[in-house]
N, C-alpha and C positions, 0 to 999 in steps of 0.2 A: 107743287112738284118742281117745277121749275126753278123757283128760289132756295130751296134743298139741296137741289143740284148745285146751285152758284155756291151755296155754306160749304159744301162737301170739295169742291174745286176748292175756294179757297182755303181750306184748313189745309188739304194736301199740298200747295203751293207753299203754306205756309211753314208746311214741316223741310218740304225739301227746300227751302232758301239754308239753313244751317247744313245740310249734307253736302252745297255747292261753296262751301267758302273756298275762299281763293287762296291760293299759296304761293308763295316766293321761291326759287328755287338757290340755292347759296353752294357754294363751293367749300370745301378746306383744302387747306393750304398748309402744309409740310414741308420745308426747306432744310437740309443739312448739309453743313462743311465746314473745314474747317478749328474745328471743334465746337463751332456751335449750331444750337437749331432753334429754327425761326415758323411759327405757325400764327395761323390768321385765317379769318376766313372773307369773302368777298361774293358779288353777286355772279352768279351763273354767269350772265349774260347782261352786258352791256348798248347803249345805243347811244354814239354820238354823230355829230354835224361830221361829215363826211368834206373834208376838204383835199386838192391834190398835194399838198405838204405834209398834214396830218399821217401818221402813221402808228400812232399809239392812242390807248385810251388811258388813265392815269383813276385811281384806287388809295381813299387812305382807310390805311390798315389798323382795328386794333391789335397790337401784335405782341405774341408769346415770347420772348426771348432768353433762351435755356433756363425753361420752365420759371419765368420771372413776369406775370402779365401786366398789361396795364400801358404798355410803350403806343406809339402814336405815329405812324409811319407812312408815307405815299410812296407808289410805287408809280412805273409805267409798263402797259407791256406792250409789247409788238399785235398790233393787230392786223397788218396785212405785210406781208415779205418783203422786208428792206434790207440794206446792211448794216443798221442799225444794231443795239443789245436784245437781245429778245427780251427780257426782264430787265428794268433798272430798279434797284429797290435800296431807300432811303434807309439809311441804318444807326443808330448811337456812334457819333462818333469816338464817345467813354470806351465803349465794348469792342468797337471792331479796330480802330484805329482808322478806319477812315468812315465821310459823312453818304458814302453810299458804294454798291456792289454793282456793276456790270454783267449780266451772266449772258454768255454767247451758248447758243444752242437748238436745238428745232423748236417751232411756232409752236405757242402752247393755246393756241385761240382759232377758233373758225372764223367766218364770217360770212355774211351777204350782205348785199346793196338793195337798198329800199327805198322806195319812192318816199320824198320829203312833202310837206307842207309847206316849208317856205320857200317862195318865190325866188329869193336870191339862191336857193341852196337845194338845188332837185333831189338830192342824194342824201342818203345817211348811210352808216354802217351800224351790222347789227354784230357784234363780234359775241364769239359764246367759248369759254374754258373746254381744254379739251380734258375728261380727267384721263390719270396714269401716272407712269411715273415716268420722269425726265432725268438724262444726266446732262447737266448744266455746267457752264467753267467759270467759277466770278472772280474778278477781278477786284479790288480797292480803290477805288477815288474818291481823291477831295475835292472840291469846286472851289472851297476858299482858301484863303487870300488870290489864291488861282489855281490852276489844273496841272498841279506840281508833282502832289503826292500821290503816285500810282503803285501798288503793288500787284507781286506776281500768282499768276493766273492761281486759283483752286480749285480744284472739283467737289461741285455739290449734289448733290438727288433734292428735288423735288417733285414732292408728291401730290397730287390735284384730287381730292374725293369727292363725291355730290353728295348733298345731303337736302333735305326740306325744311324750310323754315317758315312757320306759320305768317301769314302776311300779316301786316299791322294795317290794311285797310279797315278801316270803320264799319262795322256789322251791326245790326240790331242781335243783342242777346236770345239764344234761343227759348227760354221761357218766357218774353217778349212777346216773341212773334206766335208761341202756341196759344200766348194769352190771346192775343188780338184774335185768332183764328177760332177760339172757345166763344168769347162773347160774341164775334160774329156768329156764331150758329145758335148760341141763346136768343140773339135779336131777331131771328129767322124766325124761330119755332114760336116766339114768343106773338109776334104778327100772325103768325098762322092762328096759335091757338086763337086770340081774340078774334080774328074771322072766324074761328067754327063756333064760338060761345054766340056772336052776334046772328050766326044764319040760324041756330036752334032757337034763342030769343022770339027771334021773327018768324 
């Protein structure tokens, strides 16, 4: 009875491992101005080394640009209140005329402070997308030959939406795992039976 019990545990365990897989949470990302629009999407929630100069976390983007995919982009964003850009974001300098976008505007990230594991570094930050929609002002610059080439201000919308995206953590397939949980209760029943053929023998 006992060992029944343990086949019956374990098959149930083994059906709910596939109903707890784990998911990633991801954002999209909507950017317009300009005349053009910029989409991509990035993780919910970031967590980096928490330093007092640090003020952004940094993102490279697969990214949409006016409905053209396949561009390859870093961004930065404001993860705690500076006077820094709220968004800096990396752009074709072909398309836009300059190698990236400045946008000033309200914080689009939360955050909290977390105890660290390393010894030199007690802190991290845990910064999280906020979604909605933002009206943003981006500006044009170039970094090279130097920080020459600045244009004037535009206003853009960006939009923040959540969405789910399955994790890519490593799972046992779920007929796998029903498998294991079936011949476990065959290997169960199958001890019992030969204990009762042997106590009727005897």
């Amino acid at each position: 009875m006992y060992r029944s019990f343990l086949g019956l545990t374990a098959l149930a365990s083994v059906l709910a491992l596939p109903l707890t897989a784990h998911a990633d949470t991801v954002d999209d990302f909507v950017l317009t101005g300009g005349g053009h629009t910029i989409s991509y999407s990035l993780p919910a929630s970031t967590t980096f080394v928490d330093g007092l100069s640090i003020e952004f976390f940094s993102a490279i983007a697969n990214e949409t640009i006016d409905g053209v995919p396949g561009y390859v982009e870093g961004g930065q964003y404001d993860a705690i209140p500076s006077l820094s850009a709220t968004l800096q974001l990396f752009v074709p300098e072909t398309i836009f005329g300059f190698s990236a976008i400045q946008f000033q505007g309200p914080l689009l990230t939360s955050y909290v402070i977390v105890p660290s594991t390393d010894p030199f570094n007690p802190y991290n930050v845990v910064a999280t997308f906020i979604p909605g929609a933002y009206d943003l002002l981006g500006q044009g610059v170039s970094f090279y030959p130097s920080l020459t080439n600045i244009g004037p201000p535009v206003p853009y919308t960006l939009t923040i939406t959540p969405q789910t995206a399955t994790a890519t953590t490593p799972e046992p397939p779920s007929w796998a795992l029903l498998a294991t949980g079936i011949f476990g209760l065959l290997g169960f029943a199958a001890i019992k039976r030969g204990r009762i053929e042997v106590g009727h023998r005897s």
